[in-house]
N, C-alpha and C positions, 0 to 999 in steps of 0.2 A: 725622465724616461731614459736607461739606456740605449745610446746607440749604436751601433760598432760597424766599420765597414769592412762588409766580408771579402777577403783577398783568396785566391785560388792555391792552392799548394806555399812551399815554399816558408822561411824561416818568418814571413809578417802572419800565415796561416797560425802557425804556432802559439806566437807572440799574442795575437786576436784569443787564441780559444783562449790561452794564461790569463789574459785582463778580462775575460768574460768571467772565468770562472772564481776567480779573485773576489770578483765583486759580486757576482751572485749569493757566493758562501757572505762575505758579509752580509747584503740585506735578509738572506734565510738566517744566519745569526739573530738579526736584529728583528726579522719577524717571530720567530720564536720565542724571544726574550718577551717580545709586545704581549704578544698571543697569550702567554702559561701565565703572563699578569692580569690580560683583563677576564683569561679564565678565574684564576683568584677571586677577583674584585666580583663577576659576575657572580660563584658559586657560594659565597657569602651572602651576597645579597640574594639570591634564592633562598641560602636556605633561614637567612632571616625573614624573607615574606612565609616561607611555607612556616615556620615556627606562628609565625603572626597568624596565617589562615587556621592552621591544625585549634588555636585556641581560640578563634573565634567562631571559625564554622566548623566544628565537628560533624564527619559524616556520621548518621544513623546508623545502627548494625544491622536492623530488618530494611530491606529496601522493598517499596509499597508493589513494585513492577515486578513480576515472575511469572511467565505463562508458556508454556511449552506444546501445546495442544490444544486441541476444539473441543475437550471433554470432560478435563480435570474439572473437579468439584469448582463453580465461579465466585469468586470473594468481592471483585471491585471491576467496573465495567464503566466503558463513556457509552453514554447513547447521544445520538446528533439531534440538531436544530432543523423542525423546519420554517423557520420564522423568519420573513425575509428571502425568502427562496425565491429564486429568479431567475427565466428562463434563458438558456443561452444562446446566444446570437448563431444564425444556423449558417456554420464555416464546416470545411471541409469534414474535419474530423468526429462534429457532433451528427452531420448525416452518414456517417459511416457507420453509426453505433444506434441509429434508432429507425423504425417502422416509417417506409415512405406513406402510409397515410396520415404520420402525424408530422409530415416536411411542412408542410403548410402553418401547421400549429405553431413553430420554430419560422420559419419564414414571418410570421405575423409580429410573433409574441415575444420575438426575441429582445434582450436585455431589459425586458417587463416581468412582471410580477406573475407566477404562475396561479391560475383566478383564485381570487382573495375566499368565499367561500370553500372549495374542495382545502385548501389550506390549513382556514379556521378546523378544519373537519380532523383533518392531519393533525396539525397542532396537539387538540387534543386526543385524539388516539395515542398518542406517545408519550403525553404524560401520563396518561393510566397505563402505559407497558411501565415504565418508571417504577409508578406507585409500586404493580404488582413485581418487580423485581424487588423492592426496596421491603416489600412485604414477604418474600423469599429470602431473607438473610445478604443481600446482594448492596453493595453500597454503588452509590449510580452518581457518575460525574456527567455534568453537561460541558461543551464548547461556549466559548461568548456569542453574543448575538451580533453580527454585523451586518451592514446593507451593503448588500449583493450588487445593487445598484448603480451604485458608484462606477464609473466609465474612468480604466487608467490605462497607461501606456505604457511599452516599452522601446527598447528599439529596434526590435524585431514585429511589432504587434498591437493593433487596441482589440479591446473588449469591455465586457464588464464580467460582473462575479455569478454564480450560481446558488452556492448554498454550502453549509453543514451538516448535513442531513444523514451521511456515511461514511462517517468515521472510520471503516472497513476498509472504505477503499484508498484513503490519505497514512492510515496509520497500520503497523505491521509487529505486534512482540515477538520478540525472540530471546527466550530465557529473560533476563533482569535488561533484555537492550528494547528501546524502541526505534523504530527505523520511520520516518516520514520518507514517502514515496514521492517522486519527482512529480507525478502525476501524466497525463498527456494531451488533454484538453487545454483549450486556451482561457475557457471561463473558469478555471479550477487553478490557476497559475498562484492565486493568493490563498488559496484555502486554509493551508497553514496557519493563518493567522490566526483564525477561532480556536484553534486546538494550543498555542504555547504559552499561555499563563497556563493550561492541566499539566504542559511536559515540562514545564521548567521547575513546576513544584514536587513532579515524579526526579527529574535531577538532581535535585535539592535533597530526596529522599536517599539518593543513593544510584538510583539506574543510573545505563547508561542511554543517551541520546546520540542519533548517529540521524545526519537530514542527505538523503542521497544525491547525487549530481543534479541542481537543479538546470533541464535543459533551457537554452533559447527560446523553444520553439518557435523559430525560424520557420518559413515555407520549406526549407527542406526538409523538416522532419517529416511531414505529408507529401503524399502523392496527389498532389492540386488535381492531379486527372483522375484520379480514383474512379474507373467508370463503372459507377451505378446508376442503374434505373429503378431499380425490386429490390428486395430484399435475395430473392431469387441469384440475382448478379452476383451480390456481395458473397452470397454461400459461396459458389461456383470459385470466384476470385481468393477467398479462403481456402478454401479446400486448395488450389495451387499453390498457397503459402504464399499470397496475395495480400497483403495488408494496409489500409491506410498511412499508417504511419511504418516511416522507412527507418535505416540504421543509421542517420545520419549524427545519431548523439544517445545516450540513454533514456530509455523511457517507460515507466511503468507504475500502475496503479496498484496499490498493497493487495485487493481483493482479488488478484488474479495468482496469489499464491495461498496456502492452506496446508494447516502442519499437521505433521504424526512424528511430535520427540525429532530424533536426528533428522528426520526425513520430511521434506519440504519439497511439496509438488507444486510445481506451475504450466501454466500454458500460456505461447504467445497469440497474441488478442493484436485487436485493434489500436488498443492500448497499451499493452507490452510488448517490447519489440525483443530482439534476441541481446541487443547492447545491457540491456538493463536485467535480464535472466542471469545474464552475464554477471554482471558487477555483484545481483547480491550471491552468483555462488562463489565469486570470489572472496567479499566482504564474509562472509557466512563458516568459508572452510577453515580449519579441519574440524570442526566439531558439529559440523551439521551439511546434509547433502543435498542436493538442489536438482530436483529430478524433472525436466520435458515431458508434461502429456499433453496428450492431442485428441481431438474429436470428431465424430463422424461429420456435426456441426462446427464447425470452428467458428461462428459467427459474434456468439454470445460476448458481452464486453468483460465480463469475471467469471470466473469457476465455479461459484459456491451456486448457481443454479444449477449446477451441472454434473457437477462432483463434487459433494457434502462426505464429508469425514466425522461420523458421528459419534463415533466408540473406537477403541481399539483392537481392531479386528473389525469393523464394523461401514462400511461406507454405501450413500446414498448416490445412486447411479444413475441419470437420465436416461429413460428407454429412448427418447426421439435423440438423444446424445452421446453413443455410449461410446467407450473410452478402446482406444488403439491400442494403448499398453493395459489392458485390464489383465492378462496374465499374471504381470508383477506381482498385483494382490492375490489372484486367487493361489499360485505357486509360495504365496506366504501366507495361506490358509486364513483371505481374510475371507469375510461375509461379504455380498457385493448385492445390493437389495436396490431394486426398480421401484421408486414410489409411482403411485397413482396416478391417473391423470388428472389435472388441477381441475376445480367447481369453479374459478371465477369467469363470472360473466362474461360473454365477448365484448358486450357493450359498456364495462366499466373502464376508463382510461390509462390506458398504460404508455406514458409518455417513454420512458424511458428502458423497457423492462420488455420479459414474456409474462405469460401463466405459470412459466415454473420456479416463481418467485415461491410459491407452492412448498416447495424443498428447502427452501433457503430459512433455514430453523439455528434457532440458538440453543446448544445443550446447556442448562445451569449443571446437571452432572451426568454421570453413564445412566443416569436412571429416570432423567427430567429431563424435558424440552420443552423448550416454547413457540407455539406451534399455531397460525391462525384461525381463530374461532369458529369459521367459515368453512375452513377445509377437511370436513367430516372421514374423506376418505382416507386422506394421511392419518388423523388422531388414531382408529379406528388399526393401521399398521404400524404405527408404533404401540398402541396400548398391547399387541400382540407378539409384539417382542416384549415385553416387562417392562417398557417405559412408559413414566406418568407425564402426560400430557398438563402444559399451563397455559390455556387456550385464551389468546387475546386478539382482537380485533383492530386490524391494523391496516385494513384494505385502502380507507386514500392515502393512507401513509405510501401503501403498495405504490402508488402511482407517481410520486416522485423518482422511482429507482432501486429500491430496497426490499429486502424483506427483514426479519427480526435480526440474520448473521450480515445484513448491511449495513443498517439501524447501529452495529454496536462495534465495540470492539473492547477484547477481554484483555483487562491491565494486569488481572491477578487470579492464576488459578493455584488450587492447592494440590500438588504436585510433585514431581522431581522428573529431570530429565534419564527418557530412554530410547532405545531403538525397538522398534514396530516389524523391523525387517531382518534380522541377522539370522 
């Protein structure tokens, strides 16, 4: 190391800068000389590994991943696992997002097994949604099966795991990219994992794969005092732009956003905070724009019960929910349509969800949905627009958290990207 002692004015001031700079220029000589050689050495051997990949792994020209919207004709699709589903340990943030008369169920049941009958029941409800997609022309990938069960730590945190079950809300396409979502629960911190043997083979194909910041979740990302009693509370603390979880890092689950082409609407949730709206309209610009809406409700934990995008031109509007910026659409001449009030029972269990799981439909194209067997009043407003209904029965499936747009997520529709709004 050099080191030189600095004298004040005077002819050894001089002398001092001469032998500093003397000898600077020689090590920047001699670092440049090093440098443009192990650049050499380096870009050689670069471009002999990439000669060596380019011939061993050629990319594919069709890449299997391209989905721009909720409506384009659907070619390939993941539907979730409920096998192994497991209830999550009731901390802060899972009683922020569910019905205090099911605290107790989560206080009881938590990092156990949600009851092995209504399951069996699930289970198979969703393999016959499968069948009948797979019977629609539709090719249908599953997640691995893992046990939820399993109790890990980090060092911010224990818990155990929850489930597979909505692919919606971990996973996000955007043209040929997929985005896995950092998530914001503690029992969903490994979810990932059922879903990258499907993404690594969609990589492998050509997409691109992007996994967003995943947080600590830390006690800071929550408001440990988050004071609720009712669900009552929570509205109220919503509606002031009240959140459980705070901006202390990014955070957000995929099903709180829903696309139209360029244009990409989100709401912040319990689960999305503004750091993480943030990131993907950064990640996302300039070719696609990331639009804030808000609700009269703002409690709901994802959009897609609340604001369904179903066609272009075309969207499903919660009456008990309806939307602050609805101008936007109707000023771009879309349709803005109120579905019906939901049929399901008071008394069927909805751990995690409302009734207006109801709405939350999967289009296979502008002209098809898939739409629960049960819900005669919706079939009956869509058959009345020109759309054919593919009515399946998915009700204890319901009660994990989903409905058919949570159940899935579309890897490949046929398509091309546009703007909805200009």
């Amino acid at each position: 190391m050099l080191r030189v002692r600095c004298l004040r004015g005077g002819s050894r001031g001089a002398e001092a800068a001469h032998y500093i700079g003397s000898r600077l220029r020689g090590v920047f000589t001699g670092w440049v000389q090093q440098t443009f050689q192990s650049t050499q050495a380096a870009t050689a051997s670069q471009n002999t590994c990439a000669a060596d990949y380019k011939a061993t792994s050629p990319v594919p020209k069709d890449c299997l991943v391209c989905s721009y919207n909720e409506w384009d004709p659907l070619e390939e699709v993941i539907v979730g696992r409920a096998e192994n589903a497991c209830v999550p340990p009731f901390s802060v943030e899972v009683k922020a997002n569910t019905y205090e008369k099911y605290w107790g169920f989560y206080q009881k049941f938590g990092g156990q097994s949600f009851p092995k009958d209504h399951l069996k029941k699930a289970i198979a409800e969703i393999e016959e949604m499968c069948n009948i997609l797979k019977g629609e022309g539709v090719i249908v990938k599953r997640p691995d099966p893992i046990d939820w069960s399993v109790k890990f730590k980090t060092p911010d945190f224990e818990s155990t795991g929850m489930y597979a079950a909505m692919p919606r809300d971990i996973l996000i396409v955007v043209g040929n990219e997929i985005i896995e979502a950092p998530m914001a629960w503690r029992a969903r911190f490994f979810e990932y994992r059922a879903y990258r043997r499907l993404i690594k083979d969609y990589f492998n194909s050509g997409a691109k794969w992007t996994t967003a910041p995943k947080p600590t979740m830390a006690d800071e990302l929550y408001d440990q005092n988050y004071p609720i009693h009712s669900v009552e509370d929570r509205h109220k603390l919503a509606a002031q732009g009240k959140f459980v979880t705070t901006e202390f890092e990014p955070c957000f689950d995929a099903a709180d956003f829903i696309r139209a082409g360029r244009d990409i609407f989100v709401q912040r949730s319990q689960v999305t905070n503004h750091m993480g709206i943030e990131w993907m309209r950064r990640h996302l610009a300039p070719d696609y724009r990331v639009h804030i809406i808000s609700f009269k409700d703002p409690n709901p934990m994802h959009i897609d019960a609340t604001f369904n995008i179903i066609g272009p031109g075309l969207v499903l509007s919660n009456p008990d929910r309806p939307c602050h910026q609805i101008e936007l659409f109707k000023k771009a001449r879309w349709t803005v349509i109120q579905p019906p009030v939901p049929l399901i029972p008071d008394d069927h269990p909805l751990w995690m969800s409302s009734k207006w799981l109801s709405m939350n439909v999967l289009m296979l194209d502008e002209k098809r949905v898939m739409v629960d067997a049960n819900e005669t009043s919706i079939q009956k407003m869509f058959e009345k627009l020109g759309i054919s209904t593919i009515k399946v029965n998915i009700r204890h499936a319901n009660s994990l958290g989903g409905g058919f747009h949570c159940w899935t997520c579309d890897i490949r529709r046929r398509g091309t990207l546009q703007s909805y709004f200009d």
